[in-house]
N, CA, C and O atoms as a Tinker XYZ file with bonds, in Angstrom:
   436  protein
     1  N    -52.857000  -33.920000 -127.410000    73     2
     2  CA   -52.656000  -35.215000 -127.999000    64     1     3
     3  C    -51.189000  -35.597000 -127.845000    63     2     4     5
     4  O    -50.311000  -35.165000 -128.591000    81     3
     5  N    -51.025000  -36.247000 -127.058000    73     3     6
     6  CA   -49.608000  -37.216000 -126.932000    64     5     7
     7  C    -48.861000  -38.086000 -127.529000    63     6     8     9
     8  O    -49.312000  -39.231000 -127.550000    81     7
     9  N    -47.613000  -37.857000 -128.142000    73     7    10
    10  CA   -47.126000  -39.123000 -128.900000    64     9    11
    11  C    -47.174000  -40.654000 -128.095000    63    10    12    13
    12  O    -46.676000  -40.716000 -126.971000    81    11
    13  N    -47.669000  -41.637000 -128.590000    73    11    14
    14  CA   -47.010000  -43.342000 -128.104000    64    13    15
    15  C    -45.790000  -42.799000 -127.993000    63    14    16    17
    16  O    -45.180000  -42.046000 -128.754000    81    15
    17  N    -45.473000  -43.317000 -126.847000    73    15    18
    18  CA   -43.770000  -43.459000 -126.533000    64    17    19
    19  C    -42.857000  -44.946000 -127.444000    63    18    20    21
    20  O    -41.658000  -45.004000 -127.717000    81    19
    21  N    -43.938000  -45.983000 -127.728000    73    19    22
    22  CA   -43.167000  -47.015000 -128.495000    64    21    23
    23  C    -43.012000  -46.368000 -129.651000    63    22    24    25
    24  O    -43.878000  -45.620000 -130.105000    81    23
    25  N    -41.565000  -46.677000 -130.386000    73    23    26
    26  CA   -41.304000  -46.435000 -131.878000    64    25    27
    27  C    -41.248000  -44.574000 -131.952000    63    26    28    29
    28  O    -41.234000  -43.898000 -132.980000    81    27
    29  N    -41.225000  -44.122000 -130.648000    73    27    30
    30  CA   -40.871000  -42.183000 -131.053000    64    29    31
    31  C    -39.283000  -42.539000 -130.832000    63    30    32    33
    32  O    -38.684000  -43.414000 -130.205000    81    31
    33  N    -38.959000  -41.604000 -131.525000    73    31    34
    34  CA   -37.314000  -41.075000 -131.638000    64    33    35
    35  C    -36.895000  -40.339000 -130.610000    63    34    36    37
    36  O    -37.694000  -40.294000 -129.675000    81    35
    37  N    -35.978000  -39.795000 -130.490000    73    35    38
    38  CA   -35.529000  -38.251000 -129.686000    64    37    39
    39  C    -34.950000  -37.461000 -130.484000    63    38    40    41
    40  O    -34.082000  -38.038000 -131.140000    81    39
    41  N    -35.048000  -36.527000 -130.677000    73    39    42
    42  CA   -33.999000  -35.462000 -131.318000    64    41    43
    43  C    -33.544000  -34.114000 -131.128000    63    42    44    45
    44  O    -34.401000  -33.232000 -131.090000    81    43
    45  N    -32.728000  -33.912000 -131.044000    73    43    46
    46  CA   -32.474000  -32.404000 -130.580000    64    45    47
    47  C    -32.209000  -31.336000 -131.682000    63    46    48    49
    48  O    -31.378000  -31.467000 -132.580000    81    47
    49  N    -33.017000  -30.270000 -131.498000    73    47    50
    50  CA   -33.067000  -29.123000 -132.602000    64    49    51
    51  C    -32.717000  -28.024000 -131.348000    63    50    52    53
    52  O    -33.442000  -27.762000 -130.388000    81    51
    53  N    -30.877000  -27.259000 -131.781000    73    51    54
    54  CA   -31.325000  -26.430000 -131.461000    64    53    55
    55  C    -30.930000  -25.745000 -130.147000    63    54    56    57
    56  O    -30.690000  -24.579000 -129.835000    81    55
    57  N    -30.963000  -27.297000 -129.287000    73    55    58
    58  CA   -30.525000  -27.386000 -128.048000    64    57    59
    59  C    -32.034000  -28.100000 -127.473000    63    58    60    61
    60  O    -31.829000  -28.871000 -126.536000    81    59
    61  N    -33.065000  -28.010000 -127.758000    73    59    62
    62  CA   -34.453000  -28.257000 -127.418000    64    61    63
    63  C    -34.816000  -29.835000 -127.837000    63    62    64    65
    64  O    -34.959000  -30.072000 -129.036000    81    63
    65  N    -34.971000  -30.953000 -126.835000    73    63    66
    66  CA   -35.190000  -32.107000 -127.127000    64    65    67
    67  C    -36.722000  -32.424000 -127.068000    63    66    68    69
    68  O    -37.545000  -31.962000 -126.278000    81    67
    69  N    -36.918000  -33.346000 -128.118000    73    67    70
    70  CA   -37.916000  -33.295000 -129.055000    64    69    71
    71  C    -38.541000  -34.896000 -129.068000    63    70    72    73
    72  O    -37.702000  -35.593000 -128.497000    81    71
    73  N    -39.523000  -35.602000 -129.439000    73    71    74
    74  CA   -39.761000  -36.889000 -129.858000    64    73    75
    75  C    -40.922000  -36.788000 -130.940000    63    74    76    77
    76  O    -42.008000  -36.209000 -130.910000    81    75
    77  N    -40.318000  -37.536000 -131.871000    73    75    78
    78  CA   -41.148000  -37.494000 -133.269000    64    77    79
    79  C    -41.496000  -39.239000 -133.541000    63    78    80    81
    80  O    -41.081000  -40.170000 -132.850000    81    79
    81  N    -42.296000  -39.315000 -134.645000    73    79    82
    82  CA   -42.625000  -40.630000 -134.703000    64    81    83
    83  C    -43.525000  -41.003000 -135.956000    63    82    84    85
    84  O    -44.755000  -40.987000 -135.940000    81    83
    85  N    -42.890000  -41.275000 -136.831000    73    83    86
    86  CA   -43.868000  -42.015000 -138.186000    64    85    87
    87  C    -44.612000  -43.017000 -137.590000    63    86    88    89
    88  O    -44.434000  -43.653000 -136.552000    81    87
    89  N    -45.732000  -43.052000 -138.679000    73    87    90
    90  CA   -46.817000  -44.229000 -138.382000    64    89    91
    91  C    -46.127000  -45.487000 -138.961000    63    90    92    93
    92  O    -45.892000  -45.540000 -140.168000    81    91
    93  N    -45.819000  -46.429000 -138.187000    73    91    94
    94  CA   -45.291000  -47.875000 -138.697000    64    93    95
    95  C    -46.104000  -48.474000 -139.892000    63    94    96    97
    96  O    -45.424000  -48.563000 -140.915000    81    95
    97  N    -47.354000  -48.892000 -140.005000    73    95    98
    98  CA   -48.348000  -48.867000 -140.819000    64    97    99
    99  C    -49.404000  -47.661000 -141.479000    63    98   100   101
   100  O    -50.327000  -46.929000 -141.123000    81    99
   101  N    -48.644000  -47.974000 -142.616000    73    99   102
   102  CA   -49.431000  -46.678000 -143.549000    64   101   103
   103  C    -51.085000  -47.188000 -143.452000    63   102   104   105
   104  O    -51.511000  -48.343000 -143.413000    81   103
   105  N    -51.871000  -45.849000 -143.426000    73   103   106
   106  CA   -52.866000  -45.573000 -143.442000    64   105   107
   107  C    -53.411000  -46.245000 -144.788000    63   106   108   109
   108  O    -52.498000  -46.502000 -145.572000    81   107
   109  N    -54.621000  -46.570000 -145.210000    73   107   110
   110  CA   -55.179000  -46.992000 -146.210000    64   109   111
   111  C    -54.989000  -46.477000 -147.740000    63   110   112   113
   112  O    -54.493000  -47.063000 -148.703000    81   111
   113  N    -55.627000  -45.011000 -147.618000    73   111   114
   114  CA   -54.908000  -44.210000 -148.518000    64   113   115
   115  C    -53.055000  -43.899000 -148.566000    63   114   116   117
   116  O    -52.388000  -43.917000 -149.601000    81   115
   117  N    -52.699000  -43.719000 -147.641000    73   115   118
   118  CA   -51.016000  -43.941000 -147.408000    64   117   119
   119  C    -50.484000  -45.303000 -148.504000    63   118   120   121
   120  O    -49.606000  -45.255000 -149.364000    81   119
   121  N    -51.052000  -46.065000 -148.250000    73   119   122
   122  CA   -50.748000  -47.538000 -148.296000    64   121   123
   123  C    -51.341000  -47.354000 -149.808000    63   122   124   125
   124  O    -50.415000  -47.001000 -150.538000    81   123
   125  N    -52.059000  -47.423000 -150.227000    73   123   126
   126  CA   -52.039000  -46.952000 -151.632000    64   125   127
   127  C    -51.697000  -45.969000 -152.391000    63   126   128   129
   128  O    -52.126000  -46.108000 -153.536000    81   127
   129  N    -51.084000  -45.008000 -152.213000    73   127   130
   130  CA   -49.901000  -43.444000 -152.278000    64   129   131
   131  C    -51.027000  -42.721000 -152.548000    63   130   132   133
   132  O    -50.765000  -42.070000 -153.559000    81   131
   133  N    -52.014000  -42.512000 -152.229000    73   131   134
   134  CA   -53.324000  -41.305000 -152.616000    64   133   135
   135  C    -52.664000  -40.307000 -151.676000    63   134   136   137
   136  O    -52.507000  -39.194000 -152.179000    81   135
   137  N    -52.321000  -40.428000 -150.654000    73   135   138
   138  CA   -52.210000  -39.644000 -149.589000    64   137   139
   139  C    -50.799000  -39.663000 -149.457000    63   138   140   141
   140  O    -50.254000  -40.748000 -149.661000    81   139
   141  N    -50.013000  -38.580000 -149.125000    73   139   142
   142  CA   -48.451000  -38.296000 -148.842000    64   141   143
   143  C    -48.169000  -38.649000 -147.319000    63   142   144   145
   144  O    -49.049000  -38.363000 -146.507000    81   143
   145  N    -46.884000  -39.310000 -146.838000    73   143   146
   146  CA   -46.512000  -39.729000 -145.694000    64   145   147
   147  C    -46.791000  -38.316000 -144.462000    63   146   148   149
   148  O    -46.825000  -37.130000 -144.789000    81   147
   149  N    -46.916000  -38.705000 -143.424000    73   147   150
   150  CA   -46.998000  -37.765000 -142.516000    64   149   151
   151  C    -46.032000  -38.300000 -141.080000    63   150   152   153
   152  O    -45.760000  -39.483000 -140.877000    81   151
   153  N    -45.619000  -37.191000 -140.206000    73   151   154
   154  CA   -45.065000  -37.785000 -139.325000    64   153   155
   155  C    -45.248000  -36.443000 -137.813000    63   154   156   157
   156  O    -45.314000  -35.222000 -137.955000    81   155
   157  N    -45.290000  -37.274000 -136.409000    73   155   158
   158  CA   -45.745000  -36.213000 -135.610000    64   157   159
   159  C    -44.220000  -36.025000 -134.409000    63   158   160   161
   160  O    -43.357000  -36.801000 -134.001000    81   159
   161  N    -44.481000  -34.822000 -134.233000    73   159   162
   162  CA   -43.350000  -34.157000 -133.305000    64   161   163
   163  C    -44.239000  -33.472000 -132.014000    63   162   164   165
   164  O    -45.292000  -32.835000 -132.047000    81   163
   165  N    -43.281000  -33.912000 -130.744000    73   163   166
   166  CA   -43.754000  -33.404000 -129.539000    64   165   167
   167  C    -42.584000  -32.890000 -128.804000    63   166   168   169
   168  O    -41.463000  -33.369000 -128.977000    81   167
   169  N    -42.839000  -31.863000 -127.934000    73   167   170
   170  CA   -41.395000  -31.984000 -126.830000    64   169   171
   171  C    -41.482000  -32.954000 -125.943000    63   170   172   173
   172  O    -42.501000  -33.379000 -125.398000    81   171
   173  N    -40.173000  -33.364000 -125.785000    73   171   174
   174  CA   -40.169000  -34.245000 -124.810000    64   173   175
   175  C    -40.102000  -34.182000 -123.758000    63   174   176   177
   176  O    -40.032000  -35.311000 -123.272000    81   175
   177  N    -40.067000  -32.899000 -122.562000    73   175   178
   178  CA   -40.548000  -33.168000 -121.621000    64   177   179
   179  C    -41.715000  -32.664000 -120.942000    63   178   180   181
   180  O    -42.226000  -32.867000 -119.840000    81   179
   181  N    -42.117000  -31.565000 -122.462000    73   179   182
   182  CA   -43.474000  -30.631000 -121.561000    64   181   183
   183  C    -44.353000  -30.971000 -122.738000    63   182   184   185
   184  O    -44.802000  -29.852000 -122.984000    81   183
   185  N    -44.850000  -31.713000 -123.554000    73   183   186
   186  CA   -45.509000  -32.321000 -124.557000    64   185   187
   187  C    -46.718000  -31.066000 -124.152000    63   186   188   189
   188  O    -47.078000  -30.737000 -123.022000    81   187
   189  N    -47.091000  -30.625000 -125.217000    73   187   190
   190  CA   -48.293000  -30.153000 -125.380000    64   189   191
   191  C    -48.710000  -29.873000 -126.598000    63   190   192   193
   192  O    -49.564000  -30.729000 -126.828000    81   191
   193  N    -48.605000  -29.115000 -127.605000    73   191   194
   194  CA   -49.294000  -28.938000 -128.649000    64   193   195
   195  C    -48.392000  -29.884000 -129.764000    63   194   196   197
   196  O    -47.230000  -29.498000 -129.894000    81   195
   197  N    -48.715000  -30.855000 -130.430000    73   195   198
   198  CA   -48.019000  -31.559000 -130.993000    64   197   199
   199  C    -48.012000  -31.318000 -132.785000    63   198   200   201
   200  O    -48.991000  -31.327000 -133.532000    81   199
   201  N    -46.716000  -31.131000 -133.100000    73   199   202
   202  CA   -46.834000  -30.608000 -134.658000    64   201   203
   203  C    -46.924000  -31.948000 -135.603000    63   202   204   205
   204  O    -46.117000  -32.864000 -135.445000    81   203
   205  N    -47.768000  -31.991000 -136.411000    73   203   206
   206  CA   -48.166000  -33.193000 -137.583000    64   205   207
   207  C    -47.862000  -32.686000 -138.883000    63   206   208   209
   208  O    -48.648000  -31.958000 -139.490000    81   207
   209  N    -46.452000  -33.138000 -139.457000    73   207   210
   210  CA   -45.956000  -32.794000 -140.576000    64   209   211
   211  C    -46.278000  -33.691000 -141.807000    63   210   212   213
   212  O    -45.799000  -34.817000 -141.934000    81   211
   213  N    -47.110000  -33.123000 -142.692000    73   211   214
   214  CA   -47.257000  -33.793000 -144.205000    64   213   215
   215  C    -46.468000  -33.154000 -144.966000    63   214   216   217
   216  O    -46.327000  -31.968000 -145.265000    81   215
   217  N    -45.696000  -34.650000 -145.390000    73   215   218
   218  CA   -44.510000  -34.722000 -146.292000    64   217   219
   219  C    -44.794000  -34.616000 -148.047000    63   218   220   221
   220  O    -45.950000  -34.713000 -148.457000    81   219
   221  N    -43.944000  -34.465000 -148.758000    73   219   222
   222  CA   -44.362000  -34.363000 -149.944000    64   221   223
   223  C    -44.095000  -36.129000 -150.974000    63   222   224   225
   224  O    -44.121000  -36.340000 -152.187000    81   223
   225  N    -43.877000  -37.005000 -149.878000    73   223   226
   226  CA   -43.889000  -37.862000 -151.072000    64   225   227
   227  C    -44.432000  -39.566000 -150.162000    63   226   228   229
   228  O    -44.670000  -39.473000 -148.957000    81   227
   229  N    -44.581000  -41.034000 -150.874000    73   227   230
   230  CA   -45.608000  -41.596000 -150.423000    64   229   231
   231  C    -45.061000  -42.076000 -149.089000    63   230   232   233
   232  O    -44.046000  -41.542000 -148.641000    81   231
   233  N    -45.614000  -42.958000 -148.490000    73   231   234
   234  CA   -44.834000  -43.499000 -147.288000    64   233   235
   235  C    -44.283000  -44.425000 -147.540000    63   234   236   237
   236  O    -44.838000  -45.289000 -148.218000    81   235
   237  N    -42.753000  -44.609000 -147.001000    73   235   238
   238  CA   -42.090000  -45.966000 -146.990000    64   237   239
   239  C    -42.449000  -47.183000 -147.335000    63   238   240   241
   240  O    -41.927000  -47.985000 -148.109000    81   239
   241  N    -43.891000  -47.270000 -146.339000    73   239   242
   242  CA   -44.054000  -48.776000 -146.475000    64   241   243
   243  C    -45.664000  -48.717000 -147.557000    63   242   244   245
   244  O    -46.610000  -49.503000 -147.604000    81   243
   245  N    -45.460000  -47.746000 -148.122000    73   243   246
   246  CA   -46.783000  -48.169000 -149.411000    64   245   247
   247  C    -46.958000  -49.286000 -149.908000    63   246   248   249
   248  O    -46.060000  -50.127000 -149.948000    81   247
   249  N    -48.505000  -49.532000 -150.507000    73   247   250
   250  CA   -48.412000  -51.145000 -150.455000    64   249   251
   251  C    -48.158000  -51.119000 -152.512000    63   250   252   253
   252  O    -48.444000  -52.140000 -153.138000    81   251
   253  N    -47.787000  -50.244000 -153.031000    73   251   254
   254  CA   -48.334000  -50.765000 -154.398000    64   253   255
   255  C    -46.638000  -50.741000 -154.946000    63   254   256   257
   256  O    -46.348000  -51.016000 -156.110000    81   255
   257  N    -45.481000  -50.322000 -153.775000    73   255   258
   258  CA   -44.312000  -50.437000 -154.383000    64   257   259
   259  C    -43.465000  -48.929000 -154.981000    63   258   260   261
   260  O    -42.339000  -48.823000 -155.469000    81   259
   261  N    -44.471000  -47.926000 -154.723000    73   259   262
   262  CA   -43.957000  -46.384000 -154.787000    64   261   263
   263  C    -42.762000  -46.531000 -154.268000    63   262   264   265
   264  O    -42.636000  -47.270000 -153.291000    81   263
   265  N    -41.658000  -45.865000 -154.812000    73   263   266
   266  CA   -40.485000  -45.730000 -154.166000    64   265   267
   267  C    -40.785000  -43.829000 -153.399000    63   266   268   269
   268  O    -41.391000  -42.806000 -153.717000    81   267
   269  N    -39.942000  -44.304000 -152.328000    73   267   270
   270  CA   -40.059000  -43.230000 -151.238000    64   269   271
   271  C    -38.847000  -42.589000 -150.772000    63   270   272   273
   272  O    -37.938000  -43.416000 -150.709000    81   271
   273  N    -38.514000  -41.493000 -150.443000    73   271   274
   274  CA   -37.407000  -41.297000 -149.400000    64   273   275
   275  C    -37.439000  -41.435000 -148.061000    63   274   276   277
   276  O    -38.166000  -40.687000 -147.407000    81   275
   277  N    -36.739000  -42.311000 -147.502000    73   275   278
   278  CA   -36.896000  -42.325000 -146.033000    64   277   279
   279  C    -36.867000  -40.690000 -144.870000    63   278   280   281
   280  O    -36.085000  -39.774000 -145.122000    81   279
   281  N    -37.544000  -40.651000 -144.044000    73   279   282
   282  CA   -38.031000  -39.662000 -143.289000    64   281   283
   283  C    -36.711000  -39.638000 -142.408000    63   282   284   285
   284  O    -36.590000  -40.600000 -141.649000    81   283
   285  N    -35.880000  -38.851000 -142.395000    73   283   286
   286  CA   -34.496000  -38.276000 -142.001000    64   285   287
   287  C    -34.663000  -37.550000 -140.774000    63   286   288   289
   288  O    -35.555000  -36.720000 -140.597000    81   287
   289  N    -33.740000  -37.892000 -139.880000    73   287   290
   290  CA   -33.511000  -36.716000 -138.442000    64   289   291
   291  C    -33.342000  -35.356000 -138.962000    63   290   292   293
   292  O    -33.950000  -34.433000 -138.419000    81   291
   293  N    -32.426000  -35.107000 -140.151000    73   291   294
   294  CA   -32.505000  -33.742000 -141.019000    64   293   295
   295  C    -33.434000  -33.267000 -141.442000    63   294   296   297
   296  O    -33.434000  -32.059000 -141.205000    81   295
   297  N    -34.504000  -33.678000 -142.117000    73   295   298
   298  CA   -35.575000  -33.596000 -142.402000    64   297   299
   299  C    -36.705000  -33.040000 -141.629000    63   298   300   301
   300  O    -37.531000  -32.203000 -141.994000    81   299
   301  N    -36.568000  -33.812000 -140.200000    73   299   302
   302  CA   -37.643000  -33.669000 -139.439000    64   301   303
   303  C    -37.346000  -32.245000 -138.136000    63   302   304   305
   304  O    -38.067000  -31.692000 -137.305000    81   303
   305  N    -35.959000  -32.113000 -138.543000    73   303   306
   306  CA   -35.033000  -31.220000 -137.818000    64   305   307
   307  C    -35.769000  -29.612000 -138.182000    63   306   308   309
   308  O    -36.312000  -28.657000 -137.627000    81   307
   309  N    -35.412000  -30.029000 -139.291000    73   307   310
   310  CA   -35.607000  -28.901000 -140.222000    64   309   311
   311  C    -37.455000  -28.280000 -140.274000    63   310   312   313
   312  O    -37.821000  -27.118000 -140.447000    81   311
   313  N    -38.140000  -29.249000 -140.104000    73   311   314
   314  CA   -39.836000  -29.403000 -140.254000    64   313   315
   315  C    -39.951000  -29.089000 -138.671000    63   314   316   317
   316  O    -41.035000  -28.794000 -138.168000    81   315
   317  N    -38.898000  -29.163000 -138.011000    73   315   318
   318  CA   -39.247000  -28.209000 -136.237000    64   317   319
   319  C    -39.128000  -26.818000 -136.735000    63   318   320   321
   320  O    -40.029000  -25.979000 -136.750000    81   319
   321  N    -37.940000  -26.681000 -137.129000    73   319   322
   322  CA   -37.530000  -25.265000 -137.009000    64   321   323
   323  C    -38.633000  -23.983000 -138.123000    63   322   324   325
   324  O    -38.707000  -22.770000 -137.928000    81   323
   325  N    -39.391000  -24.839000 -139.304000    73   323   326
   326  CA   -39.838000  -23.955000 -139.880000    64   325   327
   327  C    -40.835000  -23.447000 -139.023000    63   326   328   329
   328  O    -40.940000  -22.236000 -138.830000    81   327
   329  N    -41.936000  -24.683000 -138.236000    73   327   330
   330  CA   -42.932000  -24.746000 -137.635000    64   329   331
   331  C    -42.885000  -23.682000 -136.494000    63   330   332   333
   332  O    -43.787000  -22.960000 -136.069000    81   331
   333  N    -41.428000  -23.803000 -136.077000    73   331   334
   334  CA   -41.465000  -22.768000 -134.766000    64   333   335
   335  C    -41.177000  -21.583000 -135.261000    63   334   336   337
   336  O    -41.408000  -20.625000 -134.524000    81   335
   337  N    -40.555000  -21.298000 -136.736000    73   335   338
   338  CA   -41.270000  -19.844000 -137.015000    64   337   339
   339  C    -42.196000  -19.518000 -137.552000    63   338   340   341
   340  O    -42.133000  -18.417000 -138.099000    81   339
   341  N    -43.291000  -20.183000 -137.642000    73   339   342
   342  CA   -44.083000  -19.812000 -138.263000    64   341   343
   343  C    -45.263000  -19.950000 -137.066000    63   342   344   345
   344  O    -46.467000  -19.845000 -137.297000    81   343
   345  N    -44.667000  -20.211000 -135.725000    73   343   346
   346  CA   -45.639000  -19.822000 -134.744000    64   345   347
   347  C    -45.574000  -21.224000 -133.472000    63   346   348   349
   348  O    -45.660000  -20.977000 -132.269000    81   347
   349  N    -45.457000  -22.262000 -133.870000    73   347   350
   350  CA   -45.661000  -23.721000 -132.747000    64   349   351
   351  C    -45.311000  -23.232000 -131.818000    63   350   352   353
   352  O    -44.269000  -22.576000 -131.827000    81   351
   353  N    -45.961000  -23.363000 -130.846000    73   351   354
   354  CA   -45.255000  -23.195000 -129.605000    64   353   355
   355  C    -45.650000  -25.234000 -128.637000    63   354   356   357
   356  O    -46.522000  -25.841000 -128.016000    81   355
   357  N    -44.673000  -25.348000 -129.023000    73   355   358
   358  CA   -44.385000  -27.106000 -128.791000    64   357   359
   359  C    -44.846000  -27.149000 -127.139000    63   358   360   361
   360  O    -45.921000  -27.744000 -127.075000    81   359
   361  N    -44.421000  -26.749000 -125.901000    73   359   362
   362  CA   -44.854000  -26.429000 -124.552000    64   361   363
   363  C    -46.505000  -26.360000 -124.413000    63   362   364   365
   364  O    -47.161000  -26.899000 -123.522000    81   363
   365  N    -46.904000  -25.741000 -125.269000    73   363   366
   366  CA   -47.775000  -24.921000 -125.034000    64   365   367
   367  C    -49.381000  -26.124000 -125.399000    63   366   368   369
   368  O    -49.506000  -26.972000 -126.282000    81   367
   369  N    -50.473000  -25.649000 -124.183000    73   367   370
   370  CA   -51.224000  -26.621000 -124.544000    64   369   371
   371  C    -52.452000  -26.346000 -125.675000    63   370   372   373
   372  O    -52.850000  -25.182000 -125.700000    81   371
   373  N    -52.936000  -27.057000 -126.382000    73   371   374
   374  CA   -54.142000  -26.773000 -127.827000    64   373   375
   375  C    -53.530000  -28.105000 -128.658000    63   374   376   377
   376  O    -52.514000  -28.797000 -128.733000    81   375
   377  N    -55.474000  -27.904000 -129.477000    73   375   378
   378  CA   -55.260000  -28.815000 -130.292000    64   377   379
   379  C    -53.875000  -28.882000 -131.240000    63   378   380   381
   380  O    -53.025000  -27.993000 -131.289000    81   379
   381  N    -53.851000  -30.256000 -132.046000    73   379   382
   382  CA   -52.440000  -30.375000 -133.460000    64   381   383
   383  C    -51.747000  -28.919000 -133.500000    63   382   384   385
   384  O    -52.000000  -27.969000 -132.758000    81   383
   385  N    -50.886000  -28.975000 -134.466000    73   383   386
   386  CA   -50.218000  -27.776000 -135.179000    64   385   387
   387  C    -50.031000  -28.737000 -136.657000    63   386   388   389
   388  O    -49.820000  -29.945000 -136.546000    81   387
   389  N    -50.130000  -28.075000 -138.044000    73   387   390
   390  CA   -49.857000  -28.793000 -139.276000    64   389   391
   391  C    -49.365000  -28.131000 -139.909000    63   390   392   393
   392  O    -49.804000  -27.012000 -140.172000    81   391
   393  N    -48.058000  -28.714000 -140.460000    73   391   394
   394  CA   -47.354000  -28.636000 -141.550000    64   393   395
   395  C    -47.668000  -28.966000 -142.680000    63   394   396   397
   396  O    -47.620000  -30.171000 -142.929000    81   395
   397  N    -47.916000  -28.420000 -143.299000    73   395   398
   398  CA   -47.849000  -28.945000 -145.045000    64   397   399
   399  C    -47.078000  -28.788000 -145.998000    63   398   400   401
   400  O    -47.219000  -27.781000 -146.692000    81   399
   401  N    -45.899000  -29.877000 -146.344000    73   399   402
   402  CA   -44.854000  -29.756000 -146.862000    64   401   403
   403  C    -45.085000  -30.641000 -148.249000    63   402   404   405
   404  O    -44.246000  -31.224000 -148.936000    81   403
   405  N    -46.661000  -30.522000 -148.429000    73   403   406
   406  CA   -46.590000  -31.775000 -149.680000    64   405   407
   407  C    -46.532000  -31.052000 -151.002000    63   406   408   409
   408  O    -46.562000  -31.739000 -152.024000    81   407
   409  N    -46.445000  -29.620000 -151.100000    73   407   410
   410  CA   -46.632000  -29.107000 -152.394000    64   409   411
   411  C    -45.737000  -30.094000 -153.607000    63   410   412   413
   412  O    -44.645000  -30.571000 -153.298000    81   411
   413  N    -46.350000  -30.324000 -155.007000    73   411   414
   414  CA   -45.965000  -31.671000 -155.514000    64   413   415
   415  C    -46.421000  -32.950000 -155.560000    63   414   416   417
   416  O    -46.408000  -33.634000 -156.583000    81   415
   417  N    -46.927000  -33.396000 -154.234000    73   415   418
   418  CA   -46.979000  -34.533000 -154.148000    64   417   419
   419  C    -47.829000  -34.953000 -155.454000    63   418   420   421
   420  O    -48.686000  -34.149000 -155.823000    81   419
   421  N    -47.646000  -36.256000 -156.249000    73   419   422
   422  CA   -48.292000  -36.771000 -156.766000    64   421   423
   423  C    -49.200000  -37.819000 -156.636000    63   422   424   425
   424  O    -48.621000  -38.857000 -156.960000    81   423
   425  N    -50.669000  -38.088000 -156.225000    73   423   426
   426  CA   -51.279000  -39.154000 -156.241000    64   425   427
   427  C    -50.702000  -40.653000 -156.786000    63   426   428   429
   428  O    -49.967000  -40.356000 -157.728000    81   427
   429  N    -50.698000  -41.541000 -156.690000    73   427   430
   430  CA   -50.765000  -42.846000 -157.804000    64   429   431
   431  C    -52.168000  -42.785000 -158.240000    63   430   432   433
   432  O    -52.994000  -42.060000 -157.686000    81   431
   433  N    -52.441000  -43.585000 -159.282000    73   431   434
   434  CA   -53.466000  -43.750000 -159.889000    64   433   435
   435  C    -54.021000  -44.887000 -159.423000    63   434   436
   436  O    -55.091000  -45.286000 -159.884000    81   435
């Protein structure tokens, strides 16, 4: 599964360049904070197994007015490096890889 190239970033972790990319429009549940923001990371020049990080809090653009922290190059820096010890191999081809960084998260009601 391949990132859209519109709206991905670049980033380098590391020495290893990377393209990540939040969803511009929150998902339904997103958009009502049921569900915690998520965001996906690929390498950028041998794209293959792509890591999908769930964050612990709502998305930016929620529709009910949740305040959020914006999704940081530090952040997402950091959500490479755990992933690749805990096994990603970013090159490498297979389905997703997932992060789950939402411990906390709170629903809205």
């Amino acid at each position: 599964m391949a990132l859209v190239r519109k709206g991905a970033r670049r980033i380098v972790v590391d020495g290893t360049v990377y393209r990540w990319r939040l969803r511009g429009r929150p998902t339904y549940f997103q958009g009502l904070a049921w569900s915690p923001c998520s965001f996906a990371v690929e390498h950028a020049d041998t794209p293959g197994m792509t890591l999908v990080v769930t964050t612990g809090q709502p998305h930016p653009s929620n529709w009910i007015g949740r305040e959020a922290e914006p999704v940081t190059t530090s952040g997402v820096a950091a959500a490479v490096r755990i992933a690749l010890r805990e096994g990603w191999t970013p090159t490498a081809p297979g389905s997703a890889c997932h992060l789950d960084q939402s411990a906390g998260f709170i629903p809205s009601n």
